[in-house]
C-alpha positions, -999 to +999 in steps of 0.1 A: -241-244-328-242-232-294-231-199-280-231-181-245-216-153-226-206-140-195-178-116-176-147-117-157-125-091-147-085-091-156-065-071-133-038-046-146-022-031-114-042-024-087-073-020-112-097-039-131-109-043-168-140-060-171-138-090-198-167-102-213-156-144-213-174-158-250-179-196-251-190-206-287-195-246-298-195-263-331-198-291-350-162-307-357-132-324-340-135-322-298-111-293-288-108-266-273-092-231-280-087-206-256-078-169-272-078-131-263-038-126-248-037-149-219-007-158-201+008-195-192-015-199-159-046-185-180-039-210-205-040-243-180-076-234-172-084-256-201-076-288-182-087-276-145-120-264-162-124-296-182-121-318-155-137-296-126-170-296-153-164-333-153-165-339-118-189-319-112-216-343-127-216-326-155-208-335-194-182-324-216-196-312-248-179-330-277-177-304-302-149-277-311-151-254-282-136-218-288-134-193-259-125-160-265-118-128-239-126-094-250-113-068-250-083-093-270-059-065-264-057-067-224-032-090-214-049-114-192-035-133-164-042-156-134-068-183-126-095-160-116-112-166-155-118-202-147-156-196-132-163-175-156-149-199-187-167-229-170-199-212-167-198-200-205-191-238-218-222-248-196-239-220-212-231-230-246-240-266-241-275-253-231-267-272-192-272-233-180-295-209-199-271-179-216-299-153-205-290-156-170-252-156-174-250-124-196-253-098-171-234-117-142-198-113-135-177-141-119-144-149-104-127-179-090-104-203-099-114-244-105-097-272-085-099-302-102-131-313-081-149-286-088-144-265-058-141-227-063-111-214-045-099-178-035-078-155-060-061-125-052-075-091-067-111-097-057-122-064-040-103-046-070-122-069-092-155-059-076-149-024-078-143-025-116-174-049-121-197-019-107-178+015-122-189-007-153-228-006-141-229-047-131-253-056-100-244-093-099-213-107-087-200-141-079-171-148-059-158-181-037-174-184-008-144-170+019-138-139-005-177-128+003-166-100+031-143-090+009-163-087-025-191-072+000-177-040+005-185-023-028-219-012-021-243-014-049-235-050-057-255-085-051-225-107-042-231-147-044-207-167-024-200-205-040-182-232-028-185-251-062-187-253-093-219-280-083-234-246-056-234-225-090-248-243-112-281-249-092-282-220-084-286-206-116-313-231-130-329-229-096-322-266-085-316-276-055-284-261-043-262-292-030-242-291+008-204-287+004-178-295+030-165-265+039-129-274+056-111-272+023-122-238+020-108-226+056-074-240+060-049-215+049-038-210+012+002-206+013+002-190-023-024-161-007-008-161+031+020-138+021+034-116-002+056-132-027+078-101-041+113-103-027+123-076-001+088-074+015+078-106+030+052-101+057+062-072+074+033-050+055+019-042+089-018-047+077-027-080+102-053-073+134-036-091+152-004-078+161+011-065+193+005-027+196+035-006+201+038+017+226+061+056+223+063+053+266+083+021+263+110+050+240+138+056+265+148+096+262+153+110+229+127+139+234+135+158+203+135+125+182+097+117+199+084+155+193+095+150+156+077+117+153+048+138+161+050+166+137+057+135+111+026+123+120+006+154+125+013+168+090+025+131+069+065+146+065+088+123+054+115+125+086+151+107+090+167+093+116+206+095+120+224+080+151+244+050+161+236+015+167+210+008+194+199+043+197+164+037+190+158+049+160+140+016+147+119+022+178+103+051+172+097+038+129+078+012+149+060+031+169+049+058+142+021+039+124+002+041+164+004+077+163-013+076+126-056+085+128-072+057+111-084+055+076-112+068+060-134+049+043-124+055+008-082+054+025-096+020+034-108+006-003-074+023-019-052+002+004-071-028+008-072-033-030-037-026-030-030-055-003-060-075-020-040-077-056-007-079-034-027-115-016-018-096+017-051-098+036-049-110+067-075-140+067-107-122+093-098-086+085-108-079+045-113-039+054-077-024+061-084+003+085-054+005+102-023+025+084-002+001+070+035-001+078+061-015+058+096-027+063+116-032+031+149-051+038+182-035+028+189-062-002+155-053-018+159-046-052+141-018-072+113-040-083+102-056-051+099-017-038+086+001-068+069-025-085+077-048-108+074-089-118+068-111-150+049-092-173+027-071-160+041-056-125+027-065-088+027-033-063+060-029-046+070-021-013+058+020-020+024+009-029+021-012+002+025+013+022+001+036+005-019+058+035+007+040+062+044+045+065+073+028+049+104+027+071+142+021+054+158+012+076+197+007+073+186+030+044+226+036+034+230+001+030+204+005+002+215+007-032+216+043-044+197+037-074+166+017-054+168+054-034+167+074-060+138+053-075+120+069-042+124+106-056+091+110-083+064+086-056+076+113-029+065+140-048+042+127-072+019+099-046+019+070-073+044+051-088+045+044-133+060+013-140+069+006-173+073-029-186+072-040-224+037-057-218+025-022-207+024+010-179+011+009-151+001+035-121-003+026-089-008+045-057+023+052-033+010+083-010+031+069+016+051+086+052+085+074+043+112+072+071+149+067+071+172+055+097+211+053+091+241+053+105+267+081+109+292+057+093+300+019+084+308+011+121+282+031+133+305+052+163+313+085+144+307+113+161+306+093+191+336+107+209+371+090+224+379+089+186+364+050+185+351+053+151+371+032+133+360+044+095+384+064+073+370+098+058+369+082+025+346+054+033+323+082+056+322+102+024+309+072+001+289+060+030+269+091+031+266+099-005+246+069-009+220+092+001+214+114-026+211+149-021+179+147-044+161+125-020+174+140+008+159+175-005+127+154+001+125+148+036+115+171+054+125+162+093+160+153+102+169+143+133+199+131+151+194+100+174+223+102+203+225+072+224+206+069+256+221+082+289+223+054+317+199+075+339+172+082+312+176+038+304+175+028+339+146+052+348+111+042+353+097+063+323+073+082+344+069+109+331+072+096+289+039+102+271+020+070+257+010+064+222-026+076+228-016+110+245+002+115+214-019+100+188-049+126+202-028+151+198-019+146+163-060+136+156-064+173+168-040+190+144-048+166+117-086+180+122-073+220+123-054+210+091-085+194+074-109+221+084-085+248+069-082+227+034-118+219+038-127+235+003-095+222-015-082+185-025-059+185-004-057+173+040-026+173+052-001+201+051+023+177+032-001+172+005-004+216-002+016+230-029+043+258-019+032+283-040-006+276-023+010+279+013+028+316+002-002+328-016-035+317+005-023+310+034+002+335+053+024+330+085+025+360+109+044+392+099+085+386+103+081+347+112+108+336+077+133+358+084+158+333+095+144+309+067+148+338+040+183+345+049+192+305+047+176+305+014+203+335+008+232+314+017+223+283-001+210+265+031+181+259+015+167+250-020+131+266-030+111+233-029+136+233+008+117+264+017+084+254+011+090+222+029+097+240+061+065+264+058+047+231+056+063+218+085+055+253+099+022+245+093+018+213+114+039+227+146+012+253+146-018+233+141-002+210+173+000+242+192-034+253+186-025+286+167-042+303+136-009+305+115+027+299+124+045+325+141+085+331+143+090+306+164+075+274+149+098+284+113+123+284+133+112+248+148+108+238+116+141+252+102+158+232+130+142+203+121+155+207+084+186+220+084+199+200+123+213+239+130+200+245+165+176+276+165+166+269+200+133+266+195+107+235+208+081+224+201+054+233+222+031+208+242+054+181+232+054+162+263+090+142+282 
């Protein structure tokens, strides 16, 4: 009788359960028994594991073979076991000594060959192996930057099953061709969940987008910045070709770049997702995502065969996620928007468990005025009848609506302002180091609380700690009065306060950036600006 052990990690979400992978031979019948909850594709390891031992110039041991993943009540899933379940049978069959496997934790899935190939989930993977006190990891070969970045770790990069096997009874480690290990893996180049496809913004390659090439709209661009500034959730209403999708575009530019613990949250997010552009496994760029109006609620929220994949709202966790056509939508994807907003994670609940996944995300809307898009455009050429304005509109809830905080109407570009040379419009960096510098006043003033962004402080904080000059909510108290605004309406604009004065350079807000922010709510003109806010 022959027994051996080593671990694996099974992803649930975007985190990981380390399972210890038991391998334990005995006389009888040749078969082999693979139990502890695993799904269909964990279950085919038994033939791609047989024959990758095989042709790996090793023998199959005839005996009853019984593998076994514990913790048994984790629902297990993937191919990412099949190292670790190879390396156990070895173990077993005294071809590797158990010792040396004990302590190690591996992941990688078997081709038939032998070869160790890529799986997705491997910097979450990594991340669980050390909260659990492991110093040895062994991934395939092309996920080594990616395993890499947990610090604490030894991380062993294989191309085989062949590589692994001398390496742990300290043979001569064979030369493997490594071509089959750099072309690119369909199943891993893109995101599979419907809705999302690749436009998760994450790649290091793409064509920066710059807020000079925006035509006009000077109120739409000064609110981009006070989105940015201060992470408020802002909507853009105006008619076709506008601009509104523009400046979404152009947002995730004016965003500072992660931090490095920003950086391991969303990469293990895009890492489980199999959204890692190949030569980049550090996001540190914001993400931006781009849901399309069809998606359903699962490909935003979450969701999937048995246990569910992050959705659209987790990847866009730290970036921005832009809706655009966001009427079009249906009203109950929306409203599945309302508790990330407020809460910064999404629970999914499925029957083969809940999960909670991180959606701290800038969200953005841009819509229509009506169906044919001209309302309000003058000439009377909107062709929509009241009726169909009304149910156009009320797709957007009032709920969610309560929950942005910037709203902004997009007018359509004036011949002159298109046909100028844009001289005087402010780039993408003049803005971006403007928002850096606000985002640093914010941070300093939070420096002894959770929180770093004016978004992110609680209303009763704001009204307690933190006070705006003497007489500055006057006008916001008396819209409070007259049902303009909600409570949690009112402490959205002191936030938004907030952030106009931290882009002005002032202490606290004064009357006039409430006001700013009031206009920004409400779309009643208060004629305020905001200041050094350039054309």
């Amino acid at each position: 009788m022959g027994f051996a052990r080593t671990c694996s990690v099974a992803l649930v979400g975007v985190e990981g359960v380390v399972v210890e992978v038991q391998a334990d031979l005995e006389p009888g019948v040749a078969a082999f028994t693979l139990v502890g909850l695993p799904d269909k594709s964990l279950t085919e390891s038994k033939d791609r594991v047989r024959a990758a031992v095989v042709n790996s110039g090793c023998a199959w041991p005839q005996k009853k073979l019984t593998v076994g993943l514990s913790p048994a009540s984790v629902p297990k899933s993937g191919s990412g076991f099949d190292l670790a379940i190879a390396a156990a049978t070895l173990g077993a069959a005294e071809r590797i000594d158990p010792r040396v496997l004990a302590d190690i934790v591996m992941i990688g899935e078997l081709g038939l060959d032998g070869r160790v190939r890529a799986v997705r989930g491997v910097l979450p993977a990594v991340l669980a192996a050390a909260e659990a006190g492991y110093e040895q990891v062994v991934v395939p070969e092309c996920a080594v930057p990616e395993a890499s970045l947990v610090p604490g770790v030894s991380v062993l990069g294989v191309r085989s099953l062949r590589q692994l096997i001398a390496v742990l009874t300290d043979e001569p480690v064979p030369d493997e061709d490594p071509l089959g290990d750099i072309r690119p893996d369909p199943f891993l180049a893109g995101l599979s969940l419907p809705g999302t496809g690749l436009g998760t913004g994450v790649g290091g390659d793409e064509q920066p987008r710059d807020l000079a090439d925006v035509a006009g709209q000077h109120t739409a661009r000064a609110a981009l910045e006070v989105a940015a500034a201060g992470r408020h959730h802002i909507f853009f209403k105006g008619p076709p070709g506008a601009g509104k999708t523009m400046l979404a575009e152009r947002l995730p530019g004016l965003l500072p770049k992660l931090g490095s613990q920003e950086s391991l949250e969303v990469t293990a997010v895009h890492s489980v997702a199999g959204t890692l552009p190949p030569g980049h496994p550090l996001v540190d760029k914001p993400p931006y995502c781009a849901p399309h109006h069809s998606a359903t609620m699962a490909s935003l929220v979450g969701g999937g065969t048995g246990l569910p994949r992050p959705g659209a709202v987790s990847l866009a966790h730290h970036g921005v996620l832009f809706m655009d056509e966001a009427a079009e939508f249906h009203s109950s994807v929306l409203d599945s928007l309302r508790q990330p907003l407020e809460s910064g994670l999404v629970v999914v609940a499925r029957a083969a468990g809940m999960l909670r996944m991180p959606a701290r995300f800038l969200m953005v809307l841009a819509a229509n005025p009506c169906p044919c898009g001209r309302h309000g455009m003058g000439d009377d050429i909107c062709e929509c009848r009241p009726s169909s304005i009304k149910r156009y509109r009320a797709r957007l809830s009032g709920p969610l609506m309560d929950r942005v905080d910037l709203r902004v109407t997009v007018q359509p570009v004036a011949r002159a302002e298109l046909l100028s040379l844009h001289t005087g419009a402010e780039s993408t960096a003049t803005v971006a180091a403007r928002v850096r510098t606000a985002r640093e006043r914010a941070a300093k003033r939070y420096e002894e609380t959770p929180w770093r962004t004016n978004s992110e402080v609680p209303g009763h904080e704001l009204r307690t700690r933190w006070h705006v000059q003497p007489g500055a909510l006057r006008k916001a108290e008396d819209d409070l009065d007259r049902g303009l605004l909600t409570a949690r309406g009112l402490d959205r604009v002191l936030r938004v306060a907030w952030t106009v004065a931290d882009l002005a350079g002032r202490d606290r807000p004064s009357e006039r950036d409430v006001n700013w922010a009031l206009e920004l709510r409400t779309g009643i003109r208060r004629g305020a600006v905001l200041e050094g806010a350039g054309t």
